[in-house]
NUDOKOL-462860 format. One record per residue (C-alpha): residue in one letter; x, y negated, z negated. Coordinates in pm, 1 decimal. Layout:
{A {X Y Z}}
...
This chain:
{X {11462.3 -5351.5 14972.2}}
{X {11265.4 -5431.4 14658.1}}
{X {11499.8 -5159.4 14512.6}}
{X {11786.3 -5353.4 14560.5}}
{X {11593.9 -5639.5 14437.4}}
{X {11535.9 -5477.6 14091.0}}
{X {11936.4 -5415.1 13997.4}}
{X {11996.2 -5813.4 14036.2}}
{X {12066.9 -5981.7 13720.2}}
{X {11930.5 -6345.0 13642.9}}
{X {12041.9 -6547.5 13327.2}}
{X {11729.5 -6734.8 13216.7}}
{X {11736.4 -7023.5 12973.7}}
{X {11519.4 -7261.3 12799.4}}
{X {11616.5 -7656.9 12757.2}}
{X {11424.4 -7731.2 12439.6}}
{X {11610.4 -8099.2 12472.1}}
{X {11921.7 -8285.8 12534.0}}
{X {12087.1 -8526.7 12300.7}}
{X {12398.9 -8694.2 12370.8}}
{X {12651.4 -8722.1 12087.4}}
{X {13030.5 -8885.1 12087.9}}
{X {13319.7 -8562.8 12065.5}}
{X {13413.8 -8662.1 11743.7}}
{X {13117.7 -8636.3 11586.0}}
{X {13083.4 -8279.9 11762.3}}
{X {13459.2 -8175.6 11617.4}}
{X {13297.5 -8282.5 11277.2}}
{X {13005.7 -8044.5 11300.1}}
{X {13016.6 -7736.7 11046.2}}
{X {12786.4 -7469.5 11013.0}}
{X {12398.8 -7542.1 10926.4}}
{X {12470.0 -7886.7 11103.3}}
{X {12129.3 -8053.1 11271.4}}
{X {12160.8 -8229.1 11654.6}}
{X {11844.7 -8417.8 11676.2}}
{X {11688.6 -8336.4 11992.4}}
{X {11503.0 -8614.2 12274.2}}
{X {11196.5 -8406.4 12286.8}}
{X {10897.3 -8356.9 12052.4}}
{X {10709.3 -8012.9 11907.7}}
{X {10489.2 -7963.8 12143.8}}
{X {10628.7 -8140.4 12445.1}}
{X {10712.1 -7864.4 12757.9}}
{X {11011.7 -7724.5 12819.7}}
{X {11228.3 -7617.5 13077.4}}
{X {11303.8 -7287.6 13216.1}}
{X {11598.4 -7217.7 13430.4}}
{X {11730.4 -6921.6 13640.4}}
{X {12090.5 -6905.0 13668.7}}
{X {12151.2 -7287.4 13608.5}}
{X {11850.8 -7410.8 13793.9}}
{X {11542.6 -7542.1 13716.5}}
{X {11240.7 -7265.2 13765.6}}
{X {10937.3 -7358.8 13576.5}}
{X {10781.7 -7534.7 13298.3}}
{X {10635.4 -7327.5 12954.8}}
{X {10534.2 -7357.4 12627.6}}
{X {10678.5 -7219.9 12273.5}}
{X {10513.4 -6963.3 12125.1}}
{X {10550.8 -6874.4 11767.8}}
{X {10447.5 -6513.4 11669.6}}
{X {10565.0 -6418.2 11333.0}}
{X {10942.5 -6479.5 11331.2}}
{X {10982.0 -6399.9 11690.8}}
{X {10998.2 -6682.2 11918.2}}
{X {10883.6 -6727.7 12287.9}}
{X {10811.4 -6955.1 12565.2}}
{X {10478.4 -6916.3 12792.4}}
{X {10517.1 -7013.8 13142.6}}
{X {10240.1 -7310.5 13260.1}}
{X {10380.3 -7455.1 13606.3}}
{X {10637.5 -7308.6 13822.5}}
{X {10847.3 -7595.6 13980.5}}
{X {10818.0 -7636.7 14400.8}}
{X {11017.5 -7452.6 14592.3}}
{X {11014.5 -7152.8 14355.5}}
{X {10634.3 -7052.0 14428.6}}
């Protein structure tokens, strides 16, 4: 069984923020362009699995590599 389990693929993502902008201004964005964010430096973010909330983590900054440290997982996923 945990065989099968291991050839499974999961998309994982990380919401960093939202922000909520009108379509033009989104048609009007070029390259190096700068969507300001709801969420402050060191406020948590989300991780999701395949579209759905899984956890809560931290950025972590190592060098010029970038990663996120899980601190909660959400209920229902423990």
């Amino acid at each position: 069984m945990l065989s099968n389990l291991a050839s499974v693929k999961v998309e994982i993502s990380v919401v960093l923020g939202r922000s909520v902008i009108a379509m033009h201004q989104l048609l009007r964005m070029g390259r190096g362009a700068v969507i300001e964010l709801n969420t402050c430096q060191d406020d948590p973010v989300l991780i999701m699995a395949n579209d759905r909330p899984v956890a809560k983590g931290e950025i972590l900054i190592h060098g010029d590599k970038i990663g996120v440290s899980v601190t909660e997982i959400l209920r229902g996923y423990q």
